[in-house]
C-alpha positions as CSV (number, residue, x, y, z in Angstrom):
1,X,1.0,7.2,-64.0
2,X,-1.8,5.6,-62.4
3,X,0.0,5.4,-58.6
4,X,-1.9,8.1,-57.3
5,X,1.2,10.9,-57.5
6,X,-1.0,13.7,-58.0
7,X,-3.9,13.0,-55.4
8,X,-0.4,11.8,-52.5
9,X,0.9,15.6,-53.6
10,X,-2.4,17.1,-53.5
11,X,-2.5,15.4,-49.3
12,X,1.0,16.5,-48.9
13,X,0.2,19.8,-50.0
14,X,-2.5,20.6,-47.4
15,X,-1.1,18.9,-45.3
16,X,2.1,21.1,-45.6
17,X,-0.5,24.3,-45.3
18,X,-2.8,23.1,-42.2
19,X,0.7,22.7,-40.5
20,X,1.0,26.8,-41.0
21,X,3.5,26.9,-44.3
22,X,3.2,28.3,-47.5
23,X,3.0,26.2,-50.4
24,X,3.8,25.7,-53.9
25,X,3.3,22.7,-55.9
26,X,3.9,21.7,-59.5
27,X,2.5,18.9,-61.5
28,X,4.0,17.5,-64.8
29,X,1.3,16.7,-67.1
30,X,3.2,14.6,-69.4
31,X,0.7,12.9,-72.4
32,X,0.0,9.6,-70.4
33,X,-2.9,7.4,-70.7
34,X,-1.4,5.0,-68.3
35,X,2.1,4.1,-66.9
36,X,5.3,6.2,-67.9
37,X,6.7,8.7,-65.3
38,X,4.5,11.5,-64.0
39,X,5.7,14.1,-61.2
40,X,4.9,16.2,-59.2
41,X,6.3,18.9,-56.9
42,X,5.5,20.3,-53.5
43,X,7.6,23.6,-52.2
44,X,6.7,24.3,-48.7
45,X,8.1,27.4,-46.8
46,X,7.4,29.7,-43.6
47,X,8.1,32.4,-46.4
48,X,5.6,32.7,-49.9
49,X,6.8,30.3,-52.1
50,X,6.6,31.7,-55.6
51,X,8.3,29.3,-58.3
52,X,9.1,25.5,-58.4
53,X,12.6,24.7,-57.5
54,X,15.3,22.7,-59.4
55,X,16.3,20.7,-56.4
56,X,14.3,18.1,-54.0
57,X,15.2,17.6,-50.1
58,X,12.6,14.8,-49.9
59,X,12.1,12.3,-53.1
60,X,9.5,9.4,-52.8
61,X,10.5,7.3,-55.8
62,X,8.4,4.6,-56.3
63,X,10.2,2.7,-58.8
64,X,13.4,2.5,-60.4
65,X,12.3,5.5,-62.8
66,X,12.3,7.8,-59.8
67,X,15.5,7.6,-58.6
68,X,17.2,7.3,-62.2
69,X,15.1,10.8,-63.6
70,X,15.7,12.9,-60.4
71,X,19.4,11.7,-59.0
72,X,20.5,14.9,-60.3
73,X,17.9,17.3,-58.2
74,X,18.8,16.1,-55.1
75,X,20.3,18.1,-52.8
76,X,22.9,18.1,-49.8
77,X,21.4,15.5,-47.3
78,X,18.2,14.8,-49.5
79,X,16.1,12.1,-48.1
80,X,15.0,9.3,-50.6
81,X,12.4,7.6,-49.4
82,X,11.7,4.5,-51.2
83,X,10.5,0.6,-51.1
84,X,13.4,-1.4,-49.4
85,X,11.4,-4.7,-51.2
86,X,11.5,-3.6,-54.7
87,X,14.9,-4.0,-57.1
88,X,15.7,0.0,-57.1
89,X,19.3,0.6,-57.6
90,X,20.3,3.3,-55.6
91,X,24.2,3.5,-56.4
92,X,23.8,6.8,-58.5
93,X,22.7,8.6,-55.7
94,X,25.5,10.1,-54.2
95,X,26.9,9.7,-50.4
96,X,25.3,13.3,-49.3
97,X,21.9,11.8,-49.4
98,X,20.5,9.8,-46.7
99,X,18.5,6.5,-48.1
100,X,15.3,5.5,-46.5
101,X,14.2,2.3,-47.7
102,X,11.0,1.3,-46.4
103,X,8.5,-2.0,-47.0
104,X,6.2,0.1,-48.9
105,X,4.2,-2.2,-50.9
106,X,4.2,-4.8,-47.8
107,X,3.0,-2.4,-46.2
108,X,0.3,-1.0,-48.4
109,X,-1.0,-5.1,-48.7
110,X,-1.1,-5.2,-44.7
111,X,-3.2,-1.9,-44.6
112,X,-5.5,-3.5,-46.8
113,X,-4.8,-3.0,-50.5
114,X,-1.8,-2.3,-52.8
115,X,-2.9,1.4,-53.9
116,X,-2.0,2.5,-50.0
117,X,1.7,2.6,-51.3
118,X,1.2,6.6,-51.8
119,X,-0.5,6.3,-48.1
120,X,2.4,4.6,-46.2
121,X,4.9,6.5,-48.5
122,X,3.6,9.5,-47.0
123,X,3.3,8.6,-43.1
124,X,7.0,7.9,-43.6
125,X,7.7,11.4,-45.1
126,X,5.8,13.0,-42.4
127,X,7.0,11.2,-39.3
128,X,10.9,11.9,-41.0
129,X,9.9,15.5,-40.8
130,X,8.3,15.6,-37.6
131,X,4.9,15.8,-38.8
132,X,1.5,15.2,-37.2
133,X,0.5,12.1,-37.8
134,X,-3.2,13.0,-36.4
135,X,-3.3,16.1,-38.2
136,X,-2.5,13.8,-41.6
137,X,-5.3,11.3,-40.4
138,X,-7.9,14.0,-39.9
139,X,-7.2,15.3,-43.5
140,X,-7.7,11.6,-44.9
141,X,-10.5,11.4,-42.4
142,X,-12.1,14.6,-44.7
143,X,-10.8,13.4,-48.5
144,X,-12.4,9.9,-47.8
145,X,-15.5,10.6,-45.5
146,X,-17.8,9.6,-48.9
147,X,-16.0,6.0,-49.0
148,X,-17.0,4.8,-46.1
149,X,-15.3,3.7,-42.3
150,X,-13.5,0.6,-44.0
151,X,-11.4,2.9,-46.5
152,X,-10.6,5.5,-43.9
153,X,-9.2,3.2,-41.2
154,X,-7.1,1.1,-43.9
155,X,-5.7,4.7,-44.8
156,X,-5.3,5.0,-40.9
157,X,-3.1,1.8,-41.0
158,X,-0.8,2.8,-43.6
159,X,-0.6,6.1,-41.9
160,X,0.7,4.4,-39.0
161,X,2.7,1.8,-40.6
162,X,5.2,4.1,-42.3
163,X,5.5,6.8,-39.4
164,X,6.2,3.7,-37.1
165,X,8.3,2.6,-39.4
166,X,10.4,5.2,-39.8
167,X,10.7,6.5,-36.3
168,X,11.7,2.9,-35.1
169,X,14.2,2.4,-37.7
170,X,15.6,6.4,-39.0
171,X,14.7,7.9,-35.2
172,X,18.3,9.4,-35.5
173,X,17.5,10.9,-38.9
174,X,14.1,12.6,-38.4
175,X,14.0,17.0,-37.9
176,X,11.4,18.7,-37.1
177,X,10.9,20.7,-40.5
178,X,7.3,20.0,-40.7
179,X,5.9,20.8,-37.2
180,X,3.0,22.9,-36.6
181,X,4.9,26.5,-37.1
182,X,1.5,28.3,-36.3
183,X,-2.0,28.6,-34.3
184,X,-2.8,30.3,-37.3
185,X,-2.3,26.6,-39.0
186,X,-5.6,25.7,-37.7
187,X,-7.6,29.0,-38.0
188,X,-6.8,30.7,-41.5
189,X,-7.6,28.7,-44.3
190,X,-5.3,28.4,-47.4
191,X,-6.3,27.5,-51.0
192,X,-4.1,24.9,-52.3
């Protein structure tokens, strides 16, 4: 708690619909002040997505407790995608999933400010799922237009730090699950 889980699942989640797929997401509300483990789930499909699932294809853990409380969700070739600085064990995961460590915090300090970790975290997601990197940046452009130019282009930076990241170092294991599947993606509007 206090990472910024829900409000990275909330951007996934439109994100997820402006690229033209239905979504579904689930939060945990656990009864957290601060600190502890919080989740929170985001089901995307060309199909209506009805229900939360028991398994993930696509875990960001950002910390130790992430990988430990959801080892058993993932599914065959799962993507983990986690900070390759911190001490996060990842020998309980088994061989089927593919382990993408990147410099997430480093990162988040050379965008500008360590709360970016959810920002760069996600830029890598989206580039490993051959997301739009601009269509991400002009939904962070809209979430953040009251903070100012300054918080909008560090958010730019982290974007671009964790998608360059990941499509220098994991070209050979990014798909293309998250393209733009519809011109309806940019004309009909979703609720999420």
């Amino acid at each position: 708690a206090g990472q910024g889980i829900k409000s990275a699942g909330i951007s996934f989640a439109k994100f997820s619909a402006r690229s033209g797929y239905e979504v579904y997401t689930y939060i945990e509300y656990p009864s957290l002040v601060r600190g502890g483990h919080n989740v929170m789930q985001i089901n995307t499909s060309l199909e209506p997505v009805l229900a939360p699932s028991n398994s993930t294809d696509c875990l960001i853990a950002l910390n130790q407790e992430g990988v430990d409380f959801h080892v058993d969700e993932l599914s065959e070739d799962s993507f983990i995608v986690f900070d390759s600085d911190a001490s996060i064990d990842t020998s309980k995961v088994g061989e089927e999933a593919v382990l993408i460590g990147v410099p997430l915090l480093k990162m988040a300090r050379e965008a500008g400010n360590d709360i970016l970790l959810n920002t760069v975290a996600l830029g890598a997601v989206i580039a490993l799922h051959g997301g739009n990197d601009e269509l991400f940046k002009e939904l962070v452009e809209e979430e953040y237009s009251d903070k100012g130019e300054k918080i909008i282009e560090m958010n730019y930076k982290a974007i671009d730090l964790g998608s360059d990241y990941v499509r220098e170092k994991f070209a050979d294991k990014i798909n293309n699950v998250l393209d733009e599947k519809s011109s309806l993606a940019k004309t009909k509007k979703k609720m999420v």
